[in-house]
Steps between C-alpha positions, in 0.01 A plus 500: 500500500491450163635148490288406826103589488472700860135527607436842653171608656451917551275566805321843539221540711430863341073508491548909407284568233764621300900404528829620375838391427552222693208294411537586089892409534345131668270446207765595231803282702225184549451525123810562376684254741203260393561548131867408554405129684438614851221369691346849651169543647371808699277481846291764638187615588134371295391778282780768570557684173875439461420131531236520239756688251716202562284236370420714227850517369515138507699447874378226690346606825412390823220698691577337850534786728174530717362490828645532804878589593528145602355358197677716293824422633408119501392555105866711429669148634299253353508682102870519541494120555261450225701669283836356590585784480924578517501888500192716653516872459277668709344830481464729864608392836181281597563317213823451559482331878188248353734425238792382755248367724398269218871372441560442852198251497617324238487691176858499324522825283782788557301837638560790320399836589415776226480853630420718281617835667656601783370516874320162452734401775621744761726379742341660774203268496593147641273321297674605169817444662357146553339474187826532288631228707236282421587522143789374264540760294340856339477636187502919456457648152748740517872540639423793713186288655827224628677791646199603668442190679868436534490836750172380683730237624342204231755346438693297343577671220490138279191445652320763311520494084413804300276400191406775262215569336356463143266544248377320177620733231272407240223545660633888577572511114170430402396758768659752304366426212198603672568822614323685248194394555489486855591848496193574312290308719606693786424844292871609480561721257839523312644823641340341838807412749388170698678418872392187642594283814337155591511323821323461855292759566632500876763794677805331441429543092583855591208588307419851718843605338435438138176709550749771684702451178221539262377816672878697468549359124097578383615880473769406237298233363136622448500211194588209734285202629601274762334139580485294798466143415416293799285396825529472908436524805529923432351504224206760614756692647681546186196566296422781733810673441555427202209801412640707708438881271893603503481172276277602281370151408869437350443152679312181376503178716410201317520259738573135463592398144618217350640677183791670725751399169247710283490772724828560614589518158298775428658693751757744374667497849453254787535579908555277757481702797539258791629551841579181548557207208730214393574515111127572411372331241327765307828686512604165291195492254488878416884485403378193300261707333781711374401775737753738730408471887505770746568248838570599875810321635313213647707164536593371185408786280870528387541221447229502210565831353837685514416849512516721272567226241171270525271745716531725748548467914361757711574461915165346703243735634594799270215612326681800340777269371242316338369747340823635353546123343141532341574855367856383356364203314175689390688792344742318293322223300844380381683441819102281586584329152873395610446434908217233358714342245776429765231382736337272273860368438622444863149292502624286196880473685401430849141469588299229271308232633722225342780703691293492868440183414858403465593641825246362680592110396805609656385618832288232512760221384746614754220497766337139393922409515534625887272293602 
């Protein structure tokens, strides 16, 4: 790819009023792909936030997806063909059948599916089973994702290419410069122990088990403050339990930021407590941050920290696990000091954006090549 310009074009027809992993990795591969001579562009729907963050980092976008299913289809086919477009990752199953419904009427770009966790195709529903046929190829962020699918019967295996994520390590380094002062802001005081998790505020976070978590470990830590970073569809729900008295207003949920570097390095510990997750990305930026990660055994998550050596893995759904990981890290500052060093390293080794970046030109090469 590098010695041939590939245009790419990144459809998402997310119009949530806030979005995750997926759409954040499109915006940082666009404009890092674009920055290295690709032609990338992104197309979704008129005034959905992630396409608005898009244009403000600089990413050229496309606003085409409206109206009808017809139309919408019809506009999928006919930016594909303005664009020229030789590879076309796609974003959710809807997506992905406009998007080879445009090349069969005459648009020429490779279809590439990005699934960002598991059970986005089940083999037990026929469309899936039809929609993966209707692609070329699909792209899973972790290894244990591929053997997932591979299972569900979504094969071949060469059809589906595992691309890790990353993260822009300077920016994470000026985060920590911040940390300080962020902790102030959010009236920690030095002998204060702060937990904090970020993500979807929806039940597959596992969020109900981080507050079962906080309520066994309050007892031993009466000092300790816990944040919720993050909005969704649950959010009320999580609010309401989150003041729940056996609590004891241990738990602060500041909802939607966009200073999740700052915050996560003021954390002293960081949780992810999902049920179900490929490599999550703020298990990524918190070990960025320098700080040790208490994370269920969702998909991926060993393949970003090796336990016991970069953070800690506790099994999915076990609130009293969880808690024991908390505890551990909270009583021994040094073992905290180490876990985050080695996690901030395994970042630098494996999991920059220049690396993702890297791998992805790759992928994509060998994709643009097959056709």
């Amino acid at each position: 790819m590098r010695a041939r310009r590939v245009r790419l074009l990144f459809v998402n027809a997310n119009r949530s009023q806030s979005f995750g992993g997926v759409e954040r990795w499109m915006i940082d591969a666009a404009s890092g792909l674009a920055a290295r001579g690709h032609a990338a562009a992104l197309l979704g729907r008129p005034g959905t936030p992630w396409l608005e963050a898009a244009a403000r980092a600089g990413v050229r976008v496309r606003p085409d997806i409206r109206g009808a299913w017809a139309q919408r289809v019809l506009r999928v086919g006919a930016a594909m063909r303005a664009e020229e477009a030789d590879v076309v990752i796609v974003k959710g199953k809807k997506a992905a059948r406009m998007a080879a419904f445009g090349r069969v009427t005459g648009a020429r770009g490779r279809v590439v599916f990005f699934l960002g966790a598991t059970h986005e195709l089940e083999r037990a529903r026929w469309v899936d089973r039809f929609t993966w046929r209707a692609v070329d190829a699909g792209i899973v962020v972790a290894h244990g994702a591929a053997r997932w699918y591979a299972a569900e019967g979504f094969g071949p295996p060469e059809k589906m290419h595992v691309l890790w994520k990353g993260v822009q390590l300077a920016r994470f380094a000026r985060a920590r410069a911040e940390a300080a002062r962020k902790r102030a802001e959010l009236g920690l005081g030095p002998d204060e122990l702060a937990v904090g998790t970020v993500g979807r505020l929806a039940w597959q976070k596992g969020i109900d088990d981080l507050l079962e978590a906080v309520r066994r470990v309050r007892p031993g830590l009466p000092r300790a403050r816990f944040f919720v970073v993050g909005g969704g569809r649950d959010a009320e729900a999580v609010a309401a339990a989150a003041t729940a008295p056996e609590l004891g207003g241990a738990v602060t949920l500041l909802g939607a930021r966009d200073d999740v570097p700052e915050l996560l390095a003021a954390m002293d510990v960081v949780v992810q407590s999902s049920r179900r997750e490929a490599m999550a990305q703020t298990t990524l930026e918190a070990m960025a941050v320098g700080r040790p990660v208490v994370s269920t055994t969702t998909v991926g998550a060993d393949e970003a920290i090796e336990d016991g050596v970069s953070g800690l893995l506790v099994p999915v759904g076990d609130a009293a696990a969880l808690a024991d990981g908390i505890l551990a890290l909270a009583r021994d500052p040094a073992r905290r000091a180490a876990l985050g060093d080695a996690a901030r390293a395994r970042i630098a080794e494996h999991f920059t954006s220049a690396r993702m970046l890297d791998r992805c030109e790759t992928i994509l090469r060998a994709i643009h090549a097959a056709s």
